[in-house]
Each structure stands twice: as C-alpha cells, then as structure tokens.
N, C-alpha and C positions, 0 to 999 in steps of 0.2 A: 218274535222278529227282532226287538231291541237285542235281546240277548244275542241273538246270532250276530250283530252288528259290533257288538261291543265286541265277543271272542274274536270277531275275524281283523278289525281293526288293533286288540291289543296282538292278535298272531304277527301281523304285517307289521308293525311298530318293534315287537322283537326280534324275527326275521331279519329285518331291516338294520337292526343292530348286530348282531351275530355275524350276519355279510359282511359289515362294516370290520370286522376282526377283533372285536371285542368285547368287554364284558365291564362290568363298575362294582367297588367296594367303597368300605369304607377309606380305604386308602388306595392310592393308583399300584400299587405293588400286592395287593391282596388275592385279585383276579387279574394275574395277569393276561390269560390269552383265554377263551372259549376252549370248553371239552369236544366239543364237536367238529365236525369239520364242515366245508361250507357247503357237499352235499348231504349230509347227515342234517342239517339246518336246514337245508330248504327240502326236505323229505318232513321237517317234523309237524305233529300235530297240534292243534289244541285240544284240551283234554280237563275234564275236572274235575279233582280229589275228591274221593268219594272217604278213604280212609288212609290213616295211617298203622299198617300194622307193627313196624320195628323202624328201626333209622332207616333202613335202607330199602325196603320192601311197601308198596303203596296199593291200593286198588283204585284204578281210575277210570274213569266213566266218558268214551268216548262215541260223540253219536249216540245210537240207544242200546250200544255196550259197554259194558265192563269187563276189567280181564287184574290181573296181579302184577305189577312192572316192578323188577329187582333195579334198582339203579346199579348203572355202569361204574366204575372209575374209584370207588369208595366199597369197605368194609367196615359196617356200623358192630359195634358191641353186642352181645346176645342178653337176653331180658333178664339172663342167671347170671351174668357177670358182673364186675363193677361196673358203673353206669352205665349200663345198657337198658334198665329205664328211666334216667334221665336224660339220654341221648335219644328215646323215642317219643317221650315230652318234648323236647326240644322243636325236635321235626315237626311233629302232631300241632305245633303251635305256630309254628309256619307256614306245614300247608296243612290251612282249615278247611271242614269240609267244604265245598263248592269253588274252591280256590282256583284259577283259570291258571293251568301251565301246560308249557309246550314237551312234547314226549316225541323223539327220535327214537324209536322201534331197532334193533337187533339182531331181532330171532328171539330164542327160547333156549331155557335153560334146563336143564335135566331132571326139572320138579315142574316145568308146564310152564312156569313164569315168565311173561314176556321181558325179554331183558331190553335196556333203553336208560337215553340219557335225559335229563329234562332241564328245562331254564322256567327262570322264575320270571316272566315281563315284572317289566317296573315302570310305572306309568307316570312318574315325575317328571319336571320340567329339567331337570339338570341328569336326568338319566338320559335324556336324548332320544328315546327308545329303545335302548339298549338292553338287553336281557342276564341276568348272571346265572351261571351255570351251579346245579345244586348239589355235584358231586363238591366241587371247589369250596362250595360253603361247608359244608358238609366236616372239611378236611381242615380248611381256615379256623374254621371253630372249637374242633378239638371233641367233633361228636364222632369220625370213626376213620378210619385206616386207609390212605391213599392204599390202594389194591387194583393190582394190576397183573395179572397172572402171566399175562403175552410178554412182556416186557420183564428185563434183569431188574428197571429200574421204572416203577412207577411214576404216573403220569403228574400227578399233584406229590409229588416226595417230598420238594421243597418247599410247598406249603407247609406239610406235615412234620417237618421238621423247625419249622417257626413257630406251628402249636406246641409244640413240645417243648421248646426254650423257653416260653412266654404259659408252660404251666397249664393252657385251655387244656378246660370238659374232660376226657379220660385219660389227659397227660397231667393234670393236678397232681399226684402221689409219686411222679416222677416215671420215668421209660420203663424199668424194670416192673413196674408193677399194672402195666398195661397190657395183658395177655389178648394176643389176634385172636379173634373166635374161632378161626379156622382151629387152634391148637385147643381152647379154651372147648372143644365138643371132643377133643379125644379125650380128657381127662375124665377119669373118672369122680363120681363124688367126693372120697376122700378129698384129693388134689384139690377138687374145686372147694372144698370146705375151708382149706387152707388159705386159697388166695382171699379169701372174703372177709378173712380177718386183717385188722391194720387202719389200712389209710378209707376212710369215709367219705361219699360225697354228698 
C-alpha cells in the first residue's frame, strides 16, 4: 500500500511538472522543453525498470506486467559498435532496477516492442516536481543519436549537436567517427572491423 502511495504521488508530482511545460537540467538550456506533449503526459504511466537491455530498449514492469519499451526520440549505439556498451552502462546505472518512471505508450514497433517516451521524476526540493525527459538526457549526454524518422529535422538535433562540440560519450573521437547504427547493421564484418580500430573509449 506504501508503495502504491509513493508511485502515485511521485506520478502526480511529475505530471504536474510536464503540464507545467517543462523539464530541469543541469543547466536551464540543457532540457529545454518536454519530449512529450501535454496529452502524451497526462496519458503516461508509472512503471518500474525491470532491466536495461541497450541505451535505448528497456523491460518494464507495469502493474503485474511486463512488456520491452523502445524509447522514442533517440538512437543509442549497438553493443558491436563503438560505445555502445558504454552507452548501455550508462543507462543501466540510471535506470536501476526498481527505479519508478513514467512511460507514454505509442503503439508497437515491427519487432512487438511497445514504443514510448519516458521521464525520470526527480523528487528534490528545487526540481519543483518536475520531471526530465530521457530521450533529451539521453542526447545531452552524448549516449545516442537525436533520431527522428517523421521529421527532415530531429526533435533533440540541437542538443545533439552541443554533445558533439563539447566532445560527450560517442562524440569523443569526433563526428566522423560516430557511425548511426541504423548504417552501423548494414555493414558487413569487414567494415565493421575497421571502424573499431583508432579512437578508444
């Protein structure tokens, strides 16, 4: 019963911040606006990380199920590529298991994965209630690729492109050497053999 009290209180404290049209970083230009919109937010659930299986792919445990949520907004690095298992460290230390976040639902993706965006409550006194969006972190940080198929011009690009000047997580080695996985699975081994030599993280 405590537990249901606690989820449903931090859901309504982040809710309540996402309505509000915003989101907190470490700097006020980090997250600038919510990935979601304000019926995508008040449609979302709470939910809790059961695993992290890649940057971007999670199993979470809603109610008394589970199911596989592709996050929205973001393209994380493949576990063959350059760090793309330090970009699933990353995450995996983020959301630990049991970890209470809220998951906006999609639809399905063409491997069964529920696709969805998710926020991280933050339950400090100077967050307000306010929630940050985990695509945006995600992007901020330099763990994987504003991606955004619908759009000429992805949603988080200008974050994505401040990880890149400032060198974060798979933008260290510089632009050129940060293959999108989408490209990064047509290759064959060879190719791939090649990108793996050089720059180290």
């Amino acid at each position: 019963m405590l537990c249901k009290r606690i989820i449903s209180r931090v859901s309504g404290l982040a809710l309540a911040g996402v309505l509000a049209g915003g989101c907190i970083g470490s700097r006020s230009d980090d997250f600038p606006a919510s990935s979601l919109t304000v019926r995508a937010a008040a449609a979302a659930e709470a939910a809790r990380v059961v695993r992290v299986i890649d940057g971007d792919t999670y199993i979470v445990l809603s109610g008394s199920s589970s199911y596989r949520l592709r996050l929205l907004g973001v393209d994380a690095p493949e576990h063959d590529q350059a760090f793309g298992l330090q970009a699933t460290d990353s995450v995996a230390r983020l959301l630990a298991p049991g970890r209470v976040v809220l998951v906006a639902r999609a639809g399905m993706d063409l491997y069964g994965r529920t696709l969805g965006a998710v926020l991280l409550p933050v339950s400090t006194v100077a967050a307000a209630g306010r929630a940050v969006p985990l695509d945006s972190l995600l992007v901020v940080r330099g763990w994987a690729w504003a991606y955004d198929p619908s759009r000429t011009v992805a949603g988080r690009a200008q974050q994505q492109v401040a990880a890149q000047r400032a060198g974060r997580g798979l933008w260290k080695c510089g632009v050129s050497q940060a293959i999108p996985p989408k490209l990064w699975r047509s290759f064959n081994a060879e190719i791939k053999r090649r990108y793996r030599v050089g720059c180290t993280w």
